[in-house]
C-alpha positions as CSV (number, residue, x, y, z in Angstrom):
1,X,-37.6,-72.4,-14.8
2,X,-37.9,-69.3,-12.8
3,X,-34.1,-69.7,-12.0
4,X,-33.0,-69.4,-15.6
5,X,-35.7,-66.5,-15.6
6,X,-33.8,-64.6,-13.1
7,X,-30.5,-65.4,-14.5
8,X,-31.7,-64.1,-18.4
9,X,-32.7,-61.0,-16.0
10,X,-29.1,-60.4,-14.6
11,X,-27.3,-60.8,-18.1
12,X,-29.6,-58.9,-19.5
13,X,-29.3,-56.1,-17.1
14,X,-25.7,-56.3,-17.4
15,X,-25.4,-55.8,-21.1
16,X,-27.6,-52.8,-20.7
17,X,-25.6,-51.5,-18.0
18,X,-22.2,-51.4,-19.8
19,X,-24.3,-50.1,-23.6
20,X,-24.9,-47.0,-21.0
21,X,-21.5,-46.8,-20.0
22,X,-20.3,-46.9,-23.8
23,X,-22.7,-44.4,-24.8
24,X,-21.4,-42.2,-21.9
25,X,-18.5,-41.3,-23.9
26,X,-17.6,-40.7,-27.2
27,X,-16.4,-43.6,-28.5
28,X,-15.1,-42.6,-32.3
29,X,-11.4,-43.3,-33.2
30,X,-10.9,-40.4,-35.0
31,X,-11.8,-38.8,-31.6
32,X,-9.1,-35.8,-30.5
33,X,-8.4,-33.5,-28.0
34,X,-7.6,-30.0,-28.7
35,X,-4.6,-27.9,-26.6
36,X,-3.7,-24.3,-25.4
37,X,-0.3,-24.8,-27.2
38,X,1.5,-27.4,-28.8
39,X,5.0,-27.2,-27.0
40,X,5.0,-26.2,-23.2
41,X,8.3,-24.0,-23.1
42,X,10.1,-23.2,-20.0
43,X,12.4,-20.3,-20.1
44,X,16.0,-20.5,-18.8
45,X,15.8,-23.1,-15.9
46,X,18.7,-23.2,-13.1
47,X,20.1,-27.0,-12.3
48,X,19.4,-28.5,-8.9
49,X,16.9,-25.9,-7.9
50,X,13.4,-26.0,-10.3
51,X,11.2,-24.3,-12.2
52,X,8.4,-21.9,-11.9
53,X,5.2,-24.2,-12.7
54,X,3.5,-23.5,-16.3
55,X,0.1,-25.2,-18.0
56,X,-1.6,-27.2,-20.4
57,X,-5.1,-26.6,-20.6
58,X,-6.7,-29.9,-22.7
59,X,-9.8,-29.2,-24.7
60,X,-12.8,-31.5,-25.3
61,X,-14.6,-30.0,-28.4
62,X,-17.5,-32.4,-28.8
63,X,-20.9,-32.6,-27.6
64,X,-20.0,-35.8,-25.9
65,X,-18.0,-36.4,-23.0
66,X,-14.5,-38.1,-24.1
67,X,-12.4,-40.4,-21.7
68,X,-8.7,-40.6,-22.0
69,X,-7.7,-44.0,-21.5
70,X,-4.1,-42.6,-20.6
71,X,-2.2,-39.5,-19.7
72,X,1.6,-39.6,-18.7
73,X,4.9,-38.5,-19.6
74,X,6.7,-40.4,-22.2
75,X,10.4,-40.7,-20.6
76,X,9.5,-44.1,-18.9
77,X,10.6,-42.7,-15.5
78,X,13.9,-41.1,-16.1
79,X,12.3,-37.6,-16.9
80,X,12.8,-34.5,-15.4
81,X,9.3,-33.1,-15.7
82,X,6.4,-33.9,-13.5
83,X,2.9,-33.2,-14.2
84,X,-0.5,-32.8,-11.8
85,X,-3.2,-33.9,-13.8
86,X,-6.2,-32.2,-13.0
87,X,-5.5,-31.6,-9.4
88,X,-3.7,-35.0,-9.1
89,X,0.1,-35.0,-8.7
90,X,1.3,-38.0,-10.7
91,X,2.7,-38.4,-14.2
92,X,0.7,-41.4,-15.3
93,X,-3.3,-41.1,-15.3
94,X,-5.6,-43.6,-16.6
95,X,-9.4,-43.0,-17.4
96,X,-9.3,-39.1,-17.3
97,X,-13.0,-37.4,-18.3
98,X,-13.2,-34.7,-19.8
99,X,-16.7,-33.5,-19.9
100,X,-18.4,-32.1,-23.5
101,X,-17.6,-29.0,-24.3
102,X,-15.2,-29.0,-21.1
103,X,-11.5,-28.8,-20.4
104,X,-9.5,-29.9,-17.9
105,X,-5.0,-28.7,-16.5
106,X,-2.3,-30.1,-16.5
107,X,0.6,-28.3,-14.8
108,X,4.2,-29.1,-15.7
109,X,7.3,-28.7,-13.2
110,X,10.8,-29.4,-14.0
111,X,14.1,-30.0,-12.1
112,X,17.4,-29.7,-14.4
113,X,20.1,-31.6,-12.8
114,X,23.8,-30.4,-13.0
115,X,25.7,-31.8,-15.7
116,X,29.1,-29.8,-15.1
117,X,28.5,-27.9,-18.3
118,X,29.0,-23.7,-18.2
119,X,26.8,-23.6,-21.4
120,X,23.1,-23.9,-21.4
121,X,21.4,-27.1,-21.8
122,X,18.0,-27.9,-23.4
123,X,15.6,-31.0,-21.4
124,X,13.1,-32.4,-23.7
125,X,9.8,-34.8,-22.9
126,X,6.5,-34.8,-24.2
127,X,2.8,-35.6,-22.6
128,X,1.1,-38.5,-24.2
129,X,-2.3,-38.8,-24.3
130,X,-4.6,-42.1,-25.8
131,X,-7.9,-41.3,-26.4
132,X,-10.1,-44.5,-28.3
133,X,-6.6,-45.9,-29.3
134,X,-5.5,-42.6,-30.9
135,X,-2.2,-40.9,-29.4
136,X,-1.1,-37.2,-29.4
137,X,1.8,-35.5,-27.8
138,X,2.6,-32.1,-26.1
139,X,6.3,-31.3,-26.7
140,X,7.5,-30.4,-23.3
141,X,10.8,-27.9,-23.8
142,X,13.5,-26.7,-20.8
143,X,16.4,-24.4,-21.6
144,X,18.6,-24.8,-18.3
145,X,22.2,-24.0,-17.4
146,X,24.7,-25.4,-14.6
147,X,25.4,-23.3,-11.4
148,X,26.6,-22.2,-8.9
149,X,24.1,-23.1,-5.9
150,X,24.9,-20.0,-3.2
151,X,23.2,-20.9,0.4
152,X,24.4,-19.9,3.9
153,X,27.1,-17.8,4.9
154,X,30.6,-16.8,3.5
155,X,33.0,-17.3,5.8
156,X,36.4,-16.9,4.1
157,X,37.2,-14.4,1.6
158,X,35.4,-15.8,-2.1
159,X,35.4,-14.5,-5.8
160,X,32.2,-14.8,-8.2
161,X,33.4,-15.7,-11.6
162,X,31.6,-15.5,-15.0
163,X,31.9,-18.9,-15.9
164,X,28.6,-20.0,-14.6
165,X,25.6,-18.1,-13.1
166,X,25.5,-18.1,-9.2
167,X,21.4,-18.7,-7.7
168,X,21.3,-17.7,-3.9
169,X,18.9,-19.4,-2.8
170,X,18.8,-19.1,0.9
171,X,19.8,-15.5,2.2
172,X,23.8,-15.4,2.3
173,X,26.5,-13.5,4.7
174,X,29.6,-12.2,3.8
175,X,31.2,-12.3,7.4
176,X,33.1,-9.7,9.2
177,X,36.6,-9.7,7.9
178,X,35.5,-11.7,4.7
179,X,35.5,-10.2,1.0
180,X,33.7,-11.2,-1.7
181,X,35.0,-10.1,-4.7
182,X,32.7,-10.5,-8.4
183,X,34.3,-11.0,-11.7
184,X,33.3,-8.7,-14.8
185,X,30.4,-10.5,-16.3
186,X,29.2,-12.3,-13.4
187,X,25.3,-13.5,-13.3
188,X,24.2,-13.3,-9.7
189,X,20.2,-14.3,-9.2
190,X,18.2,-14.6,-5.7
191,X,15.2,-16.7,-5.2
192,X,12.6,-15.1,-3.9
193,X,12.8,-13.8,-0.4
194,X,16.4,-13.7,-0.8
195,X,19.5,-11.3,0.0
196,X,22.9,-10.6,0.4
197,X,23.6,-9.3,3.9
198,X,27.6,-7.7,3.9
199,X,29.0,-7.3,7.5
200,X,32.4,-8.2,5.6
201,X,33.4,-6.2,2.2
202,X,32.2,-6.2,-1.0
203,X,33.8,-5.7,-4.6
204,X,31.8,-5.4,-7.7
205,X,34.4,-5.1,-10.5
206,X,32.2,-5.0,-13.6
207,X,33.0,-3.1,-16.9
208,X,31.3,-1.7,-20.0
209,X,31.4,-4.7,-21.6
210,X,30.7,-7.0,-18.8
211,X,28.6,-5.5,-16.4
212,X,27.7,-7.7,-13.1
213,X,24.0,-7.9,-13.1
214,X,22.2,-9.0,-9.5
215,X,18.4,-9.7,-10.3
216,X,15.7,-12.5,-9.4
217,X,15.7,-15.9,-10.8
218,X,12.5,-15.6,-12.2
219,X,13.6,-15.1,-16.1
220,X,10.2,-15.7,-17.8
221,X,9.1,-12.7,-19.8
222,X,6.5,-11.4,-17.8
223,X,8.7,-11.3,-14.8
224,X,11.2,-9.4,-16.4
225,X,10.6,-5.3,-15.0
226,X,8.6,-6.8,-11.5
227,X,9.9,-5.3,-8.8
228,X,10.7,-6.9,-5.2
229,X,10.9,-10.3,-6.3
230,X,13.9,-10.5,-3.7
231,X,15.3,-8.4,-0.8
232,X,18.4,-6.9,-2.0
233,X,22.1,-5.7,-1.3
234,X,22.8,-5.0,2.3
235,X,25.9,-3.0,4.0
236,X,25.7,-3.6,7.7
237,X,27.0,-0.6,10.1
238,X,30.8,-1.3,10.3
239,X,31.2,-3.1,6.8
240,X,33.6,-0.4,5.2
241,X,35.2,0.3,1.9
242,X,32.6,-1.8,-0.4
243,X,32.7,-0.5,-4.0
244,X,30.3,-1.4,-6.9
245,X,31.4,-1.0,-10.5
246,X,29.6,-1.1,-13.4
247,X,26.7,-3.3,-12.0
248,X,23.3,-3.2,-12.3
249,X,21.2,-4.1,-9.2
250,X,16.9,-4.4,-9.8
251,X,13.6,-5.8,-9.2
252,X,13.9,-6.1,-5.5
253,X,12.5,-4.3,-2.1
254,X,15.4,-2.6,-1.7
255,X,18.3,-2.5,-4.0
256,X,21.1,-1.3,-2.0
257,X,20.7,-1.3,1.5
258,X,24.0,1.3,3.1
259,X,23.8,0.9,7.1
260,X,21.8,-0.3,9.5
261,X,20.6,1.4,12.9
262,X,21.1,-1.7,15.0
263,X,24.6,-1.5,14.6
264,X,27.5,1.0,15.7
265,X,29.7,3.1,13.0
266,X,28.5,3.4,9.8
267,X,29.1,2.0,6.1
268,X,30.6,3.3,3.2
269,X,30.4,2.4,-0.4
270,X,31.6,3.5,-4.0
271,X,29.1,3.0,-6.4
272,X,30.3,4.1,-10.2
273,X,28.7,3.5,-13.8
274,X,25.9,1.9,-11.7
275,X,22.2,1.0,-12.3
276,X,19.5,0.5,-9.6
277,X,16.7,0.2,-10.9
278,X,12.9,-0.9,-10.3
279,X,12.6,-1.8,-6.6
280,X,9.7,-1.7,-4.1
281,X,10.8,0.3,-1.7
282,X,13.7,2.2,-2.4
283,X,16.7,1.8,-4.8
284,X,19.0,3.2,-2.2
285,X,18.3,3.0,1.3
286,X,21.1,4.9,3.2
287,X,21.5,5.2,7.3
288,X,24.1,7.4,8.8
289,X,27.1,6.3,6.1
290,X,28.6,7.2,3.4
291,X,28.8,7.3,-0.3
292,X,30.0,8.2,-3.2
293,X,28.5,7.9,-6.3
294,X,29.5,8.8,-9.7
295,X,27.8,8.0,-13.5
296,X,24.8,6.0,-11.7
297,X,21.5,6.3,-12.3
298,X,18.4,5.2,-9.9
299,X,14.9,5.3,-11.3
300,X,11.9,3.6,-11.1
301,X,10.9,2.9,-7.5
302,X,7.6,2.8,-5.3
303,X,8.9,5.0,-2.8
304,X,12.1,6.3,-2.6
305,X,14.6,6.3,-5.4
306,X,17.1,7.5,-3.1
307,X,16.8,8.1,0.7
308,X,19.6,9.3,2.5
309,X,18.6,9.2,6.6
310,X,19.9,9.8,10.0
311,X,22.5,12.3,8.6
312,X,25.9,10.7,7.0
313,X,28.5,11.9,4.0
314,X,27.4,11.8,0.7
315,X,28.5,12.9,-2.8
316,X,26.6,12.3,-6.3
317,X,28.2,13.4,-9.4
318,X,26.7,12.8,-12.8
319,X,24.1,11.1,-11.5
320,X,20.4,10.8,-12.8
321,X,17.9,10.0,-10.1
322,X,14.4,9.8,-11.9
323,X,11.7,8.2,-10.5
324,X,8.4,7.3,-13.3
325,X,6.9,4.2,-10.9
326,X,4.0,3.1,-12.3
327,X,2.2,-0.1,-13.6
328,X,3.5,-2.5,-11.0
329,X,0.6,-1.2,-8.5
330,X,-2.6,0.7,-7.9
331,X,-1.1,3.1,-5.4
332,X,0.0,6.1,-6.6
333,X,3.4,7.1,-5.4
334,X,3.1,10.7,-3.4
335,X,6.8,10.2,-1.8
336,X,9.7,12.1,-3.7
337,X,12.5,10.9,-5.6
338,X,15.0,12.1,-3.1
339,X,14.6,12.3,0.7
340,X,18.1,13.7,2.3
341,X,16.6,13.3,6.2
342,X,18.9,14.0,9.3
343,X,16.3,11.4,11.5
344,X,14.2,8.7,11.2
345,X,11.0,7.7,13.5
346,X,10.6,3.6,13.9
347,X,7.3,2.6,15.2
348,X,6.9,0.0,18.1
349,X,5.1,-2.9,18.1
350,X,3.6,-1.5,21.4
351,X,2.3,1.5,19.8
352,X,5.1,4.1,20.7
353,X,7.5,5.0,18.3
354,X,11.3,5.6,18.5
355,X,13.0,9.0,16.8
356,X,16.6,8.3,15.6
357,X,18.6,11.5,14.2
358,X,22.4,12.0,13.1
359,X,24.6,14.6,11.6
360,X,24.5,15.4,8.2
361,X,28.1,16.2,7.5
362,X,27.5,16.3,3.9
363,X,25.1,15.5,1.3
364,X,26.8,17.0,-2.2
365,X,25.2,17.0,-5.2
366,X,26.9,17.8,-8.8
367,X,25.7,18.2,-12.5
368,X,23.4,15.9,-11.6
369,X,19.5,15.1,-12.6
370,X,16.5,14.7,-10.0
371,X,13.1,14.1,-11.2
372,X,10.3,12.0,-12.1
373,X,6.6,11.2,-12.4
374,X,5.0,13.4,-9.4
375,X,3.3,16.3,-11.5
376,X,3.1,19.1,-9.1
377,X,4.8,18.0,-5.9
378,X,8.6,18.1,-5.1
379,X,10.8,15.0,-6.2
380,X,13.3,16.4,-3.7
381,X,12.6,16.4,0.2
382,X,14.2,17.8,3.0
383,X,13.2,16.5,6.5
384,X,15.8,18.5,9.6
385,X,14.8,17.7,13.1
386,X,16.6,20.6,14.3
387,X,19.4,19.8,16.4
388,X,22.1,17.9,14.3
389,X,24.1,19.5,11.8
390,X,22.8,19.6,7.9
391,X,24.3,20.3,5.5
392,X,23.4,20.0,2.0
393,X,24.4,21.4,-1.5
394,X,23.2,21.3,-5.1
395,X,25.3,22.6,-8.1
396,X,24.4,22.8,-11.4
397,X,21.4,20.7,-11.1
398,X,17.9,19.8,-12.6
399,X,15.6,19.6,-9.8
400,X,11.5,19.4,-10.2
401,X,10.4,21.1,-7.5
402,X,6.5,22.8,-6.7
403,X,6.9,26.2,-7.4
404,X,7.2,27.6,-3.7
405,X,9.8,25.5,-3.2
406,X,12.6,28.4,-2.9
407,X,16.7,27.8,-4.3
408,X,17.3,31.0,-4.0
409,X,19.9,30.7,-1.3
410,X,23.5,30.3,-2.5
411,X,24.5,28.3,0.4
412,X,22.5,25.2,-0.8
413,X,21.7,25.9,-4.2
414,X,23.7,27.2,-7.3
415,X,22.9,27.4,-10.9
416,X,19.7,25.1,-10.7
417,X,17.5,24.4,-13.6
418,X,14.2,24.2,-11.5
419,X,11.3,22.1,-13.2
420,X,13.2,22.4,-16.9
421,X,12.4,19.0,-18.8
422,X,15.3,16.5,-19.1
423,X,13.5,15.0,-22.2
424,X,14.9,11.6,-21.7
425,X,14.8,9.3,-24.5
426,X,12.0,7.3,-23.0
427,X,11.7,6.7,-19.8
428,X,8.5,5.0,-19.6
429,X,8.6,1.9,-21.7
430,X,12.4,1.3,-22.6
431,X,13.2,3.1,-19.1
432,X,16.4,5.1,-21.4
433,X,17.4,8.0,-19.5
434,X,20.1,9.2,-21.8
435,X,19.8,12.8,-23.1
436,X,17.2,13.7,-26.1
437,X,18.9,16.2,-28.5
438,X,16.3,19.0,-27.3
439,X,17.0,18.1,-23.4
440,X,17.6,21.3,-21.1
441,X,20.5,19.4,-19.0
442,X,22.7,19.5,-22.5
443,X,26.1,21.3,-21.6
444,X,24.4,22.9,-18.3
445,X,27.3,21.2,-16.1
446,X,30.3,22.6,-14.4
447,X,33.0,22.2,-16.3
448,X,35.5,21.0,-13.3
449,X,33.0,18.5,-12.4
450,X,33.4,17.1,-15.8
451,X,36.9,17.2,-15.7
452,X,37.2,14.8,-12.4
453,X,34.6,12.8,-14.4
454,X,35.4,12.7,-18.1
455,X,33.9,9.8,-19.3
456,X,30.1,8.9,-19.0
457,X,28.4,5.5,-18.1
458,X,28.7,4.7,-21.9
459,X,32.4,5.9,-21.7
460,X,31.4,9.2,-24.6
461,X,34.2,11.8,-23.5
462,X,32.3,14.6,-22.0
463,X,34.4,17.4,-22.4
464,X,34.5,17.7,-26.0
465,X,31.8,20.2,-26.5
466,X,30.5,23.4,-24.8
467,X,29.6,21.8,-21.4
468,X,29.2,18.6,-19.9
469,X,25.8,17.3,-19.7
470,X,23.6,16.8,-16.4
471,X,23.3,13.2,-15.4
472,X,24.9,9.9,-15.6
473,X,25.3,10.2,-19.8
474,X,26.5,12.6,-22.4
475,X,24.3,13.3,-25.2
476,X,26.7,12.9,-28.1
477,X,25.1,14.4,-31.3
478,X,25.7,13.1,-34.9
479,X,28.0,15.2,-37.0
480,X,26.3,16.8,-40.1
481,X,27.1,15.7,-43.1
């Protein structure tokens, strides 16, 4: 008798133990789980190399916790997604709690493989979820393209079409003796922490129509105007005779990198109907070598939009160097726009530090714009250590300089426009730097400047009206009716 007793006891206890479990959890079949969106969409997605990782967030709404008897990807193991489920990386989950009133992440990854396709290709899943036998989906969206996968060294002489975007994903070399040459319309993007070092030659033969664009391979929204999401262009010393044409080079440290001081010689580059544009550091970085530069225009950096060091050759015509940095950090930028600098110190890791210092042969500037955000300092600087030659020259220019800043002296300066207002179109939000109607650099060029340069970045003819206009584009007004 007393065994039956105890045995009545144990059943009894285990009915009572799983009505606790059931009342637990909610336990209603019209049960549902609410989500932060209905489709998770992934921007533009390059093949073979990944995604950036985006979220779910899944909502319990009741008072009551709720148990998911199952989460998981419906593409019965041939999908491209993956998913960590609340902090567990798998793409099949059974018995998930959500607490009441709770929420809980999923995070979503995908890998687009190549499919030898130059257009872009779409990936599709969805996230299934059974919660008291009712089933809701997430849509789970990819837009990806084929590519060109970029890692290592180039050791033979290589041209970059357009037919499919190239992703360097590991930093690449153009060897001594190599050139790489890039189609008009080429899409060159660098994972992060990426470059492209030149000891060879480089040729960037972009047009109006197809520019060459070299940016991050970050292509969500938000990412779009960040700045040194990779490292940048670099000219070694010795690497001669590069030329850059209609490309536009931003969001890295440094944009373009000319020289180097561990190496002999120097570099040299061409850079026309150019942007460089909203880099860390410095858009150009230049070190005892030369350029020239026409119809460019370099804005937006945390330093230096241009810094021309350790002396070199340099000529900019028509070229608009404004600097307005700001939102991208909390420091405020005190550095000018353009630092021409015959030396440079390096500080050792032991404490002492290392002065280098060159000729400045020639640092020429024509009908060209430098300014930017700095309200009373100068957005030009001008560092001589004394000894090596410098020599510099501005000519028919708008400068914004403090007003001690003296350009009185005819051998440096002529016809300057000191601290007049370029009135760009807007460079703060849309970052357009052509020419507002009211703008003092209208027609305020010299004229056989604009003759060796008679067509602006947007290819308007220049010499049609009383002047050419300062900077990188001609303001072309509307004829009256």
């Amino acid at each position: 008798m007393r065994k039956v007793t105890y045995i009545c006891l144990v059943i009894l206890s285990l009915v009572y133990f799983v009505s606790c479990e059931d009342e637990k959890y909610l336990t209603a079949t019209d049960a549902k789980l609410s989500f932060s969106v209905d489709s998770v969409v992934f921007d533009t997605i390059f093949t073979s190399v990944g995604s950036t990782t985006q979220h779910l967030k899944v909502y319990n709404p009741y008072d009551q916790a709720v148990l998911i008897s199952s989460v998981r990807l419906s593409g019965n193991g041939e999908s491209q997604f993956r998913l960590n489920i609340n902090g567990i990386p798998q793409d099949e989950l059974f018995d998930v709690e959500v607490p009441a009133k709770d929420s809980i992440y999923i995070f979503v990854e995908v890998t687009i493989d190549p499919l030898g396709e130059d257009q872009p290709i779409i990936v599709k899943d969805s996230i299934e979820f059974i919660t008291n036998t009712n089933l809701q989906y997430v849509n789970l969206v990819a837009w990806g393209q084929d590519i060109e996968l970029v890692t290592g060294s180039i050791s033979e002489s290589t041209e970059w079409t357009a037919e499919k975007p190239y992703v360097v994903y590991e930093n690449t070399r153009v060897e001594k003796g190599v050139t790489l040459t890039v189609d008009p319309g080429a899409r060159v993007y660098f994972h992060r922490g990426t470059g492209l070092y030149v000891k060879g030659k480089l040729l960037v033969n972009g047009t109006l129509e197809e520019p060459v664009v070299f940016q991050a391979d970050r292509l969500e929204d938000v990412y779009e105007d960040v700045p040194d999401q990779w490292n940048g262009i670099f000219l070694y010393s010795g690497s001669h005779d590069n030329m850059l044409s209609y490309a536009e080079i931003k969001n890295a440290n440094i944009g373009l990198q000319v020289g180097n001081i561990e190496n002999e010689g120097y570099a040299s580059v061409a850079i026309q109907n150019c942007k460089i544009y909203n880099h860390a550091y410095a858009g150009i970085f230049a070190l005892k070598s030369k350029i020239a530069a026409y119809n460019t225009v370099i804005y937006n950096c945390g330093y230096y939009a241009t810094a021309l060091l350790i002396g070199g050759e340099y000529e900019f015509y028509h070229t608009t160097i404004a600097n307005y940095w700001g939102g991208y950090s909390s420091r405020t930028r005190t550095t000018s726009s353009l630092m021409i600098s015959d030396h440079v110190v390096v500080e050792q890791a032991n404490g002492n530090s290392v002065t280098y210092s060159g000729d400045l042969t020639k640092a020429y500037f024509a009908n060209s714009i430098v300014t930017g955000n700095i309200i009373t300092g100068n957005e030009l600087e001008l560092a001589r250590l004394g000894d090596p030659e410098f020599n510099y020259r501005f000519d028919n220019c708008l400068l914004q300089l403090a007003d001690t800043f003296n350009v009185e002296n005819p051998k440096y300066y002529r016809n300057i426009l000191k601290n007049a207002q370029p009135k760009f179109v807007d460079p703060y939000v849309k970052m357009n730097f052509e020419l507002d109607t009211l703008s003092a650099a209208k027609d305020a060029g010299l004229d056989e400047i604009g003759r060796l340069f008679p067509y602006d970045l947007l290819n308007q003819n220049r010499t049609l009206d009383e002047g050419p206009d300062l900077g990188a584009y001609e303001r072309v007004e509307e004829a009256a009716n």
